[in-house]
N, C-alpha and C positions, 0 to 999 in steps of 0.2 A: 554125297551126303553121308554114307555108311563111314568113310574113308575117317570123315570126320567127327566120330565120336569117339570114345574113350572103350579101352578093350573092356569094362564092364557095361558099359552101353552097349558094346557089337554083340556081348552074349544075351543079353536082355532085349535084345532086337529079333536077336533068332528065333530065341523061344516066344516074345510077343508074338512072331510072326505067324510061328507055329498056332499057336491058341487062338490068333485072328481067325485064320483059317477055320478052325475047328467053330468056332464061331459064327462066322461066316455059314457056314455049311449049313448049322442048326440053325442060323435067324434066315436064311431063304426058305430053309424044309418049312417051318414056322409062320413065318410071310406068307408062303401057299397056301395051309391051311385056312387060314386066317383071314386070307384074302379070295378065298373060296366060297368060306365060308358066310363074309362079308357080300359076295356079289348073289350067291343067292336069298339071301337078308332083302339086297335092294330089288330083287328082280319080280320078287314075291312081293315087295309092298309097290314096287310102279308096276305091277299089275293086277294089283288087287285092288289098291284105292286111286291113284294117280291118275295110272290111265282108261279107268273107268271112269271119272271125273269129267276127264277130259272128252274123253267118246260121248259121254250123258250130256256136256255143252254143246259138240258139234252136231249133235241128233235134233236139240233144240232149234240151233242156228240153222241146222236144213231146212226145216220145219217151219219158221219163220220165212226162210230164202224160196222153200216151193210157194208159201203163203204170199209172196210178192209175184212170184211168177203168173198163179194163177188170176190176183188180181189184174196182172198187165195184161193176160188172156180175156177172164169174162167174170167182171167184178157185177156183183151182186150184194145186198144186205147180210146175209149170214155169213156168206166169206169175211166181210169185212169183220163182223162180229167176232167169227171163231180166229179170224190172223189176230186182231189183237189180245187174245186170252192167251195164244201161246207168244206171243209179245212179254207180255206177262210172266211166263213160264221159264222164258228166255233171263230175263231179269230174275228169276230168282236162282235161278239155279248160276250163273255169274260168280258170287259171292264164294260157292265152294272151290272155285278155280284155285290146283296146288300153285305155289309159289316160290318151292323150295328148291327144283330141280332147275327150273329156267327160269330167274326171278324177272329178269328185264322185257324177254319173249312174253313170258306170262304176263306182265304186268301192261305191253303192247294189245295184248290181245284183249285181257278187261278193259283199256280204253277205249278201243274199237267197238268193242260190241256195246261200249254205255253211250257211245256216240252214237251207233243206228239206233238203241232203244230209245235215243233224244231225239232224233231226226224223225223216227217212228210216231212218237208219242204226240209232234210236234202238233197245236192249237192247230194250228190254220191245216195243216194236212190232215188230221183228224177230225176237223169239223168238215172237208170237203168231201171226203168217203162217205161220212153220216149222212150228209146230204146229198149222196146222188150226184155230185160234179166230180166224174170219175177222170173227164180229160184236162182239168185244173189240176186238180189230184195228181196226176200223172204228169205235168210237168213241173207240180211239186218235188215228184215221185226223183226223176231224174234230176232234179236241179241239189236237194238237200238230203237223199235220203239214198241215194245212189251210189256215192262214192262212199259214204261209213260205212254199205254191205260189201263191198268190192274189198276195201280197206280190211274188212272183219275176217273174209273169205281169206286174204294170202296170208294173215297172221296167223289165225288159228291152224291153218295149215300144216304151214310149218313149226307149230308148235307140236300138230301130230307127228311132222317128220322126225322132231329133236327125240320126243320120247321112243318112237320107232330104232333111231338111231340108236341112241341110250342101251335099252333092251337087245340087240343086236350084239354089240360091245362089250355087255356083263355076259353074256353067252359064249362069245369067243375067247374071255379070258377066264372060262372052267375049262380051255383044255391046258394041260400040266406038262406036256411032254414040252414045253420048252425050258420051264421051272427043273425038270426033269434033270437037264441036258445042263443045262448052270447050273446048278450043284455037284456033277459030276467033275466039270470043268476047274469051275474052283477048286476042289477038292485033290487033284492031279496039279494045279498048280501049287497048292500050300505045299504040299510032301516036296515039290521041286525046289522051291527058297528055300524048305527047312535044308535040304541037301546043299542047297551053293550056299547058306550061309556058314554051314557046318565046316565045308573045304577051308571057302576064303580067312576064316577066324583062326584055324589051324595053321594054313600057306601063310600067312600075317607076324601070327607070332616069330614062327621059326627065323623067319627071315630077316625080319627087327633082332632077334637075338644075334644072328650071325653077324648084323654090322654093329651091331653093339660090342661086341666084344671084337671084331677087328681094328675099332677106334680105341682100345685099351689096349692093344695088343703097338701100335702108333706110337700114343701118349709116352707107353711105357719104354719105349728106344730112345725118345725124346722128337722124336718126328712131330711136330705140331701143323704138318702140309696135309690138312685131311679137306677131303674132297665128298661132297654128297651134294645132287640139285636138291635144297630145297623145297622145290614145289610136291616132290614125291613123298615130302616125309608128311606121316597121319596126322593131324591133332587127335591124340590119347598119350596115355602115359609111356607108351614106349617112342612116340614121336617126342615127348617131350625129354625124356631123356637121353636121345639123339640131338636135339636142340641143342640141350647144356655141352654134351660134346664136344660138337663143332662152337659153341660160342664160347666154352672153356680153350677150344685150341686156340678159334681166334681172337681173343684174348692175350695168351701166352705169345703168340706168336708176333702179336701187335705188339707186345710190351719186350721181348726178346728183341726183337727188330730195333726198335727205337731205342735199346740199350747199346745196339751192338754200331748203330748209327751215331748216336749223342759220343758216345766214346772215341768214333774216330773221329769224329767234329772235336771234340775235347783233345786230341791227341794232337791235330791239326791245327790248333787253335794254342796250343802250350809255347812252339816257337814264337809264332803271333805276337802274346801277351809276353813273354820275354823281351823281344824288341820294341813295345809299348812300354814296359814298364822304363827303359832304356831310354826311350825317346821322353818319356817322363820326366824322368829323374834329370837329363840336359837340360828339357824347357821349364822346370822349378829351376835349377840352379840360374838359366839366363832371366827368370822372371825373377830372381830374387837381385839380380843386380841391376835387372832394368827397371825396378822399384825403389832403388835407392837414386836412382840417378834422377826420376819421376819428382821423390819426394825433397831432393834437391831443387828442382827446377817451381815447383811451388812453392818452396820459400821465398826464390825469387819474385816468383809471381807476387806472393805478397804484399812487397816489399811496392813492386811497380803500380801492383793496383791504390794502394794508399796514396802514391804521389798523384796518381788519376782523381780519385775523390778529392783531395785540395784543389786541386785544379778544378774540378767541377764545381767547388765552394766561391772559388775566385771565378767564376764565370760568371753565377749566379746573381752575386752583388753586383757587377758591372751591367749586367743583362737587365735587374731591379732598376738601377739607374736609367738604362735610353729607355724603360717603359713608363717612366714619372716624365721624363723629356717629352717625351713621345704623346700624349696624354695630353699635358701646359700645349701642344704646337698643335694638335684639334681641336683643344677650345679656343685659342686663337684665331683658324681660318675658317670654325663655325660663327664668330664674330664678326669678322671678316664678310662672310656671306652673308651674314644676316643686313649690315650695311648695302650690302652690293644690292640686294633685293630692294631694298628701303628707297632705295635711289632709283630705280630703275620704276619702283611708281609711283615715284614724285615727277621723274621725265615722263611717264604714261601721263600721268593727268595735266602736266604741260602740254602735252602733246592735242588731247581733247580740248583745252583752252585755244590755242590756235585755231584747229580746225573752226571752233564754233565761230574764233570771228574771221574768218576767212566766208562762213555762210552770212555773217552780218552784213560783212562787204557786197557780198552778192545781192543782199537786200536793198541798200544802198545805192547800187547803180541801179537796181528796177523803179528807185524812188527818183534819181536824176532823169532817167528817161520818163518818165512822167512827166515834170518838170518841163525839157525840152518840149515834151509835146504841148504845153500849157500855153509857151513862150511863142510857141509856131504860130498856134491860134490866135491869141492876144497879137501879134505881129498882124496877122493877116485881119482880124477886125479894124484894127488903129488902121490901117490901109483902106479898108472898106467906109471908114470913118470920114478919114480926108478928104477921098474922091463922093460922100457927100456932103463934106463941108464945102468942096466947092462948085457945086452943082448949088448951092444956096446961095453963096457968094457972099455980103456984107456980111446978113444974119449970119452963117455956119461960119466964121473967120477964128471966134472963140472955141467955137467945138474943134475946128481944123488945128489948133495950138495943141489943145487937150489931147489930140489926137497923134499929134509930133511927139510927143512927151511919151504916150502910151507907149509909141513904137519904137523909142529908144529906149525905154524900159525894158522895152521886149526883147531887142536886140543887145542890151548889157546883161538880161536874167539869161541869155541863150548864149553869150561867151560865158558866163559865170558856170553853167551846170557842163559845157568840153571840158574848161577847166578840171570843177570837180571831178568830172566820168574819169579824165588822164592823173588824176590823184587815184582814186579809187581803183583803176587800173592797175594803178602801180602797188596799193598796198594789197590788191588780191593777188599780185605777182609773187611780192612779201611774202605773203598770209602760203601760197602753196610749197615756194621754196622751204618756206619754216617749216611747216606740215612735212615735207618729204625728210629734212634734216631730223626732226624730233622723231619719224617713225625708224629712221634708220638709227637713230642713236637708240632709240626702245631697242629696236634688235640684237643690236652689239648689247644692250646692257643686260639681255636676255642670255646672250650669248656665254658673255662673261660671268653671269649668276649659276647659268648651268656647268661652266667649268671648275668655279670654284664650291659647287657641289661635287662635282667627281673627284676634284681634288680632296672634299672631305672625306668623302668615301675611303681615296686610296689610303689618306691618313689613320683611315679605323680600323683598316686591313692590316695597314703596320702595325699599329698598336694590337692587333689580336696577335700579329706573328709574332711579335715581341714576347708576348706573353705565353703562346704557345712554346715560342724554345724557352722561356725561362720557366714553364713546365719540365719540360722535355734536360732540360739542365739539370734539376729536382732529382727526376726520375732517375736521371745516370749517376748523379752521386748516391743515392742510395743503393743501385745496383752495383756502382762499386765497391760501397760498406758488405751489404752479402756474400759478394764475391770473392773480399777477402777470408770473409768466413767461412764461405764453402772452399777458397783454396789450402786455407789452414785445416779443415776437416781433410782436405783428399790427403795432404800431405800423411796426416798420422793414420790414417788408414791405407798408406802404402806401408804403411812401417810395420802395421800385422799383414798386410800381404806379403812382403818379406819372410817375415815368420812362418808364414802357413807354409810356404815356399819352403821352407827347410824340414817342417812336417812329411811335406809332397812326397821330399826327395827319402826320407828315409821308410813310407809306408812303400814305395816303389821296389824299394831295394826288397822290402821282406815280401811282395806278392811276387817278385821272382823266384826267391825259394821256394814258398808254395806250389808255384806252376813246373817247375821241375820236381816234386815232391809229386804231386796231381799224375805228373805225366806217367811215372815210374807205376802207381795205380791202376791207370788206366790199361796199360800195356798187361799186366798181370787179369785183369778181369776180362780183354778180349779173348787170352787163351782159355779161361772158362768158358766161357760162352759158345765159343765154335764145338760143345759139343750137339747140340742143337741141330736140328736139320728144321730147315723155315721156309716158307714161300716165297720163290726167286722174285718173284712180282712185288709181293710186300717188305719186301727188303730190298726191293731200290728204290721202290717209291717214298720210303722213309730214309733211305740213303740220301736220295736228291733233294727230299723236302730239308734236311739238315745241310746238306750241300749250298742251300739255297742260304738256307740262316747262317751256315758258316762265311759263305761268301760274303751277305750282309754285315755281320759282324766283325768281321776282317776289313772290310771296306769303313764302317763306320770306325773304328780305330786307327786305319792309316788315315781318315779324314782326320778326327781328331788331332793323331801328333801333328798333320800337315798343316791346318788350324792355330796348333800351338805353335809351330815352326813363325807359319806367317806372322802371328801375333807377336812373335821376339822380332820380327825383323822391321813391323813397322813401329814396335817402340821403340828400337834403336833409334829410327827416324825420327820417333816427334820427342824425344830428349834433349836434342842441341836447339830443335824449333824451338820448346819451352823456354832453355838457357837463354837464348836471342832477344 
C-alpha cells in the first residue's frame, strides 16, 4: 500500500505517522485518566444508590420469605397479620428498583416479585388465613403462591450477583500498570516507523533516479530494448515517469520495427508489382482484342435473334389458328354427348316400359290359372250333375243335357286358358329377353356417354395446351425483341471496354516507373534505420506478421494475373461459339 502512493504522499505518511503516534500516546494517557476517573464516578453511585436499593428490596423479600416460612411452621392470627403489612412493604419499595444497569434482569425481577405480591394478595388465599383454614391455605400456599417466591428468589439473586460483579470489574480496571505498559509500547513503536519510513523514502528515491537516468542514457545511443518488470515499478511520480520511459521506447521501438519490416515488405513486393504491372498491361492488350471480336459476335447475334422473333410472330398466327379449330371440335363432341346422354334415357325408360309389362304378363298367367282352376270345378260339378241326372232317369234327362253342355264348356274354357298360359309363356319369354337386351344396351349407352366425356375432357386439355404454347410463343418473341436490345447494349459497351483497355495498358506502364522509383527509396531509408538497436523478439514478430501480408499480397496478385490469364483464354473460346 505505501509502495503505492505518490512520493508526496510517502513523506505525508511518515510524518502522519509520526503525529499518530504522538497522538496515540496522549489519547491513551488521557483515556486512563478519564476512565479512571469514570469508574469511580460509577462505583460510588452503584453503591451508594444502586446497590443499596437493591439490598433494601432483598431485606424486604427475606422478610416476607421468613414470613412464609413461619407460617408453614405455626400460623397464628398476628403472624398472618404482621406477613401481610410487610407484603405491603414489599410492594412499595418494588417501585424504586434501578433499571439502568441491568434493564431486562431488573425488569425480571419486578415481575416476579409483583407475581408473588398477586399470589400473596390473592381473595381466596387471603380469606383462608383470616379465617383460620391454615391447611387449605397451605395447599393454596404450594399450588399458587410457591413458584412466584422460588421464581422471585433466583432472579433477584442474580441480580445481586450482576451488581457484585459490576463492582468487582470497576475495581480491577483502576489498576494502570497495564495502560502503563501500552503507552510505552506504542510509543517505541511510533520512533521505529518514523525510522523505516525515513530509510525506505531516501533508499526509493535514489534508486528511481538511477534507473531514470540509465533509460536516458539507452534512449540516447538509440537503444530502444529497455527492460524493467513492471510489477516493481511504484505508482507516484517517479514510477510514472518510468512508465513513459519504457512506453516512449516501446513505442519507438514498435514503430522503428514496422518501419524497418513494411520496407522490406515494400522492397520485396517492388519485383512483384513489376511483373503484375507486366502481366497487366498483356491481359488489357488481349482484352482489348477479345472485345472487338466479342463486339463483332453480337452484331451477329443481332441479326439472328430478329430472324428468331419473325419466326416467333409466324408461329403465333398459326398456333391462334389450331386454337379457334380446337375450340369449333369441343363444342361439336360436347354436342355430341349431349345427344349420347339423351338417348341413353330414352333407351332407360324403354327399358322400365318393358320390364313393367313383363310383371303384367306375370299377372296374367296368375289370372289364367284361376281360370283353369274355375273350369276344373265347373267340369267336375257338370260330372256330378249327370251321374244325378240319371239316378233320376226320365225326370233328370233335361238337367243330364244341361249337364253335357256345362262339361264341354268346361273342357273348351280349359284348352282355351293352355292355350292362353303357352301365349303368355311366350310373351314373358319376350318380355325378359327384351329386358336383358335394353339393360345391356343402357350399359353400353352408359358406356359410350362416359367415353365421349373423357373424350371432352381430353379435347379441353388440348385446347388449354394450345393456348398455353401460344402464350409461351408470345413470351419468346418478346424475349427475343430484349434480347436484341440487350445484345446491341453489350456490343457498345465492349467498345468502351476496349477503351479502358488501352487506359489499363498505359496506367500499368507508369506504376512500373513508380515501383522502381519506390524501390531506389526504400533501399536508402533501411540504411537509416539500422542505426537503431531494437527488440530481436519485436522485430521478427513484425517481421513475420509483414511476411505474412507480403506473402498474402503476392499471392492475391499472381491470383489476379492468373484470373486475367484464364479470363483471356476462355474468351478466346466463347468468340467463335458466338460467331457460330
Amino acid at each position: 500500500m505505501f509502495k503505492q502512493l505518490s512520493i508526496k504522499g510517502k513523506m505525508l505518511s511518515g510524518f502522519g505517522i509520526v503525529i499518530l503516534m504522538s497522538l496515540c500516546i496522549a489519547a491513551i494517557a488521557l483515556y486512563s485518566m478519564i476512565n479512571s476517573s469514570k469508574i469511580g464516578m460509577q462505583i460510588r453511585v452503584m453503591i451508594t444508590q444502586d446497590v443499596a436499593t437493591v439490598f433494601q428490596v432483598h431485606r424486604s423479600y427475606n422478610a416476607v420469605h421468613s414470613w412464609m416460612h413461619n407460617l408453614q411452621v405455626r400460623p397464628t392470627p398476628e403472624l398472618v397479620r404482621s406477613g401481610f403489612a410487610q407484603v405491603e412493604e414489599l410492594d412499595a419499595v418494588i417501585d424504586r428498583l434501578p433499571h439502568a444497569n441491568f434493564p431486562e434482569l431488573s425488569q425480571q425481577v419486578t415481575t416476579n416479585l409483583n407475581n408473588l405480591i398477586s399470589a400473596t394478595n390473592n381473595s381466596r388465599f387471603k380469606s383462608l388465613l383470616e379465617s383460620g383454614q391454615y391447611e387449605e391455605a397451605d395447599r393454596v400456599f404450594l399450588q399458587d403462591v410457591l413458584p412466584s417466591l422460588m421464581a422471585s428468589n433466583s432472579s433477584l439473586s442474580q441480580l445481586i450477583y450482576s451488581y457484585t460483579s459490576d463492582v468487582t470489574d470497576f475495581v480491577e480496571h483502576l489498576d494502570m500498570t497495564s495502560q502503563i505498559y501500552t503507552t510505552a509500547i506504542i510509543t517505541v513503536i511510533g520512533v521505529a516507523l518514523s525510522l523505516v519510513c525515513a530509510y525506505f523514502i531516501y533508499s526509493y528515491i535514489v534508486e528511481s533516479t538511477i534507473q531514470i537516468k540509465g533509460f536516458a542514457r539507452q534512449i540516447e545511443h538509440g537503444d530502444f530494448n529497455l527492460r524493467i518488470d513492471r510489477k516493481i515499478i511504484h505508482h507516484d511520480e517517479i514510477g510514472d515517469i518510468l512508465v513513459s520511459f519504457l512506453d516512449t521506447a516501446k513505442t519507438l521501438n514498435r514503430a522503428v520495427a514496422r518501419t524497418i519490416a513494411m520496407s522490406n515488405t515494400i522492397e520485396t513486393n517492388s519485383s512483384t508489382l513489376n511483373e503484375a504491372s507486366a502481366a497487366v498491361t498483356s491481359g488489357a492488350k488481349d482484352i482489348e482484342q477479345r472485345a472487338l471480336t466479342v463486339a463483332a459476335a453480337s452484331d451477329e447475334m443481332v441479326s439472328t435473334t430478329a430472324d428468331i422473333a419473325k419466326n416467333c410472330h409466324a408461329a403465333q398466327e398459326t398456333s391462334e389458328t389450331a386454337r379457334v379449330e380446337t375450340n369449333t371440335g369441343v363444342d361439336k363432341v360436347r354436342q355430341t354427348v349431349d345427344n349420347i346422354k339423351a338417348q341413353a334415357d330414352a333407351t332407360r325408360d324403354d327399358a322400365a316400359k318393358v320390364i313393367k309389362l313383363a310383371e303384367q304378363s306375370q299377372h296374367i298367367s296368375s289370372i289364367v290359372g284361376t281360370i283353369e282352376d274355375i273350369a276344373a270345378q265347373t267340369n267336375l260339378l257338370a260330372l256330378n250333375a249327370a251321374i244325378e241326372a240319371a239316378r233320376a232317369g226320365e225326370a233328370g234327362r233335361g238337367f243330364a243335357v244341361v249337364a253335357d253342355e256345362v262339361r264341354a264348356l268346361a273342357s273348351r274354357t280349359s284348352a282355351s286358358t293352355k292355350e292362353i298360359s303357352a301365349m303368355v309363356a311366350g310373351v314373358q319369354a319376350d318380355a325378359e329377353a327384351a329386358t336383358t337386351s335394353m339393360t345391356n344396351s343402357v350399359e353400353q349407352m352408359n358406356v359410350v356417354a362416359e367415353e365421349a366425356s373423357a373424350l371432352e375432357d381430353s379435347l379441353a386439355k388440348i385446347r388449354d395446351a394450345v393456348n398455353d404454347v401460344n402464350s409461351q410463343i408470345i413470351q419468346i418473341a418478346a424475349a427475343a425483341e430484349e434480347q436484341i436490345n440487350a445484345t446491341a447494349e453489350i456490343s457498345n459497351n465492349m467498345q468502351g471496354i476496349s477503351e479502358m483497355a488501352q487506359q489499363s495498358v498505359d496506367v500499368a506502364d507508369n506504376a512500373a516507373d513508380v515501383s522502381d522509383y519506390c524501390k531506389s527509396l526504400i533501399e536508402g531509408l533501411l540504411q537509416e534505420l539500422n542505426f537503431f538497436t531494437l527488440d530481436e523478439a519485436n522485430l521478427k514478430k513484425e517481421d513475420l506478421t509483414f511476411r505474412r501480408i507480403d506473402k498474402s499480397v503476392t499471392h492475391q496478385i499472381h491470383q489476379a494475373v492468373q484470373q486475367a490469364n484464364n479470363a483471356g483464354t476462355q474468351g478466346g473460346g466463347s468468340a467463335p461459339q458466338g460467331n457460330a
